[in-house]
Structure formats: structure tokens, C-alpha cells
C-alpha positions as a Markdown table, in Angstrom:
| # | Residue | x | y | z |
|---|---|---|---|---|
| 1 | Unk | 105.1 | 113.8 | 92.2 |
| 2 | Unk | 103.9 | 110.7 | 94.6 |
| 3 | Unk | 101.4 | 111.8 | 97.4 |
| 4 | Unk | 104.3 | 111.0 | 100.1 |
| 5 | Unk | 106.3 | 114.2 | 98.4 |
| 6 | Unk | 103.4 | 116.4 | 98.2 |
| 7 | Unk | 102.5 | 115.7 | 101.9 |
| 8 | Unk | 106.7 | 116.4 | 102.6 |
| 9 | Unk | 105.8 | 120.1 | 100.3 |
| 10 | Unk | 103.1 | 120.9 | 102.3 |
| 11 | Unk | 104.8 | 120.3 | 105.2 |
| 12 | Unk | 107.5 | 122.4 | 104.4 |
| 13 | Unk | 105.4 | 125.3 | 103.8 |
| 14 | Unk | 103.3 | 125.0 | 106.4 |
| 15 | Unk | 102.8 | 128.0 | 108.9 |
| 16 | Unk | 104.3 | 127.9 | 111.7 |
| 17 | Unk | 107.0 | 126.3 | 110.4 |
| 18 | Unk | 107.1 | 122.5 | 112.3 |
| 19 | Unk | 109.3 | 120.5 | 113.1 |
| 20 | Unk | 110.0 | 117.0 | 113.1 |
| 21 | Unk | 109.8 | 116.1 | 109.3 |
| 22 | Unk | 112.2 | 113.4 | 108.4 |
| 23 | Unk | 115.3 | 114.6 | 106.7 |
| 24 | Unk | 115.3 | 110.9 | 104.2 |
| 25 | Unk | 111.7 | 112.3 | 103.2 |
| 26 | Unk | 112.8 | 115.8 | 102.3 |
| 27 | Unk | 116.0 | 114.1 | 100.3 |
| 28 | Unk | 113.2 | 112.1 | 98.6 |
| 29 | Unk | 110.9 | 114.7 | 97.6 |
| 30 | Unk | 113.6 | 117.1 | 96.1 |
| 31 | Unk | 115.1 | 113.9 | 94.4 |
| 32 | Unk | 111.8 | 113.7 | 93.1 |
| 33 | Unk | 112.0 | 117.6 | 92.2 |
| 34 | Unk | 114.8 | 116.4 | 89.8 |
| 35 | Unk | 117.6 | 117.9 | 92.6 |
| 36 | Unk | 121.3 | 116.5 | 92.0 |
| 37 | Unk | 122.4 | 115.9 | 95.4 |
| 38 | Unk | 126.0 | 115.7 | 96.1 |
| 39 | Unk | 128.1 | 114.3 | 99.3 |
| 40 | Unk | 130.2 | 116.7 | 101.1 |
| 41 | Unk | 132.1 | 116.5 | 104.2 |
| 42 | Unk | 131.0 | 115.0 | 107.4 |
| 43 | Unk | 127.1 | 115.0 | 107.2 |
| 44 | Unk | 126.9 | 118.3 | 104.4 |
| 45 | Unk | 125.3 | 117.7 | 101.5 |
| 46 | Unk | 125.4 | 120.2 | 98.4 |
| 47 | Unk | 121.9 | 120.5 | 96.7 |
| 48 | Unk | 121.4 | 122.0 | 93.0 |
| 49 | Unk | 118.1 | 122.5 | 92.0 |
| 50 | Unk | 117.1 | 124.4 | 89.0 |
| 51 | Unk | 120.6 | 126.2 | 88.9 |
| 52 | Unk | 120.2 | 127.3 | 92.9 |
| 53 | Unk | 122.9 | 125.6 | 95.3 |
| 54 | Unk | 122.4 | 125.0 | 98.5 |
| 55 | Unk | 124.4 | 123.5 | 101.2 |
| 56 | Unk | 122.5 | 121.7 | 104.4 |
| 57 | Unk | 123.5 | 119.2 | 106.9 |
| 58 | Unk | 122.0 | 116.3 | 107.5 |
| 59 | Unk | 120.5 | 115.8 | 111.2 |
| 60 | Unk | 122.4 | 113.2 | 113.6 |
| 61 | Unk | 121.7 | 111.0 | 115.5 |
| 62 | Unk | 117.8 | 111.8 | 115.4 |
| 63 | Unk | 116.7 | 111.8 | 111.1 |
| 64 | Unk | 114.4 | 114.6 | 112.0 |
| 65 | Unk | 114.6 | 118.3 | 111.2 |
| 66 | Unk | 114.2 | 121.3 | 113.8 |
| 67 | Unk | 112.3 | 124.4 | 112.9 |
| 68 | Unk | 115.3 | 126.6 | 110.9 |
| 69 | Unk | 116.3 | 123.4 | 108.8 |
| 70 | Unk | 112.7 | 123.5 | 107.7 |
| 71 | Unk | 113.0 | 127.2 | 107.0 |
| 72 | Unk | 116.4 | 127.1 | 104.9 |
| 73 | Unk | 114.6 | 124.1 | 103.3 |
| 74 | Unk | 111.5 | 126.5 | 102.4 |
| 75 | Unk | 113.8 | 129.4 | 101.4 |
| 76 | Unk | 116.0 | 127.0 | 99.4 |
| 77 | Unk | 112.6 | 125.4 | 97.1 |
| 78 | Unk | 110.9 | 129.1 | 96.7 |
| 79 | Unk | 114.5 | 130.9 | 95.5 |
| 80 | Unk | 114.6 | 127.3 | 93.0 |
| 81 | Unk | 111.3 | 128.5 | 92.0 |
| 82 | Unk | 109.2 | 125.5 | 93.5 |
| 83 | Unk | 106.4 | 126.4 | 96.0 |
| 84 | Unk | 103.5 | 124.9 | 97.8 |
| 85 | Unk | 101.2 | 124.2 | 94.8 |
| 86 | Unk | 104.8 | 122.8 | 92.5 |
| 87 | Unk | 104.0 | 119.7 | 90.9 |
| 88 | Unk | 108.0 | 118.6 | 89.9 |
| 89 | Unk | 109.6 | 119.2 | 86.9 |
């Protein structure tokens, strides 16, 4: 995992949960994680991730996240069993 990923992990986890991380550089880090990502609908994208599936939408027009994209991000990566500390695959 690339030091840009790890900062975009640590950001994820970080309490309080903050805002303002850049949805292309979450998409990148759980590409990175070995994530199939799959186009949906509109702006929904379906991610799998070590056999968890999770649906999000991607932000418009602004590519940063608010606060409870961040938190179904961090809910999504610790039920795929990734946390803080994960290295990838």
C-alpha cells in the first residue's frame, strides 16, 4: 500500500470523523485494498471487498465526502476486516 493510501486509511479512521477527504482518493485506496468496484445507476457504485458488499454514492458536483460518507466508509473497511493498521491484501 503507497503512502497516499495509508494517509486516505488514516484519515478514514480518524476521530472525529472529518470531512472533506476526496472520494477519487478513497476509490484509489480500496482499489489498492484489491476492492472490485462496479458502476451502478446514476452516481452508485457497488463495492466488494473481501466478500462484504457495499453500495455508496459518489459526491457531486464537489469530489469530497461529508462526515457520514466517511463513517459508512469506516463501517464498510472494518466489517471487510481492514482497519487502521491494514496493510492491503
Amino acid at each position: 500500500m503507497r503512502r497516499r493510501h495509508r494517509r486516505t486509511l488514516a484519515a478514514i479512521f480518524k476521530r472525529p470523523t472529518q470531512a472533506g477527504i476526496r472520494w477519487a482518493d478513497i476509490e484509489s485506496l480500496l482499489r489498492a485494498c484489491g476492492a472490485d468496484i462496479e458502476e451502478r445507476a446514476g452516481s452508485r457504485i457497488a463495492i466488494e471487498l473481501n466478500d462484504v458488499i457495499a453500495v455508496f454514492h459518489r459526491p457531486h458536483p464537489r469530489p469530497n465526502t461529508d462526515k457520514g460518507t466517511v463513517a459508512s466508509v469506516r463501517r464498510f473497511l472494518v466489517a471487510a476486516g481492514m482497519d487502521r493498521e491494514a496493510d492491503g491484501p
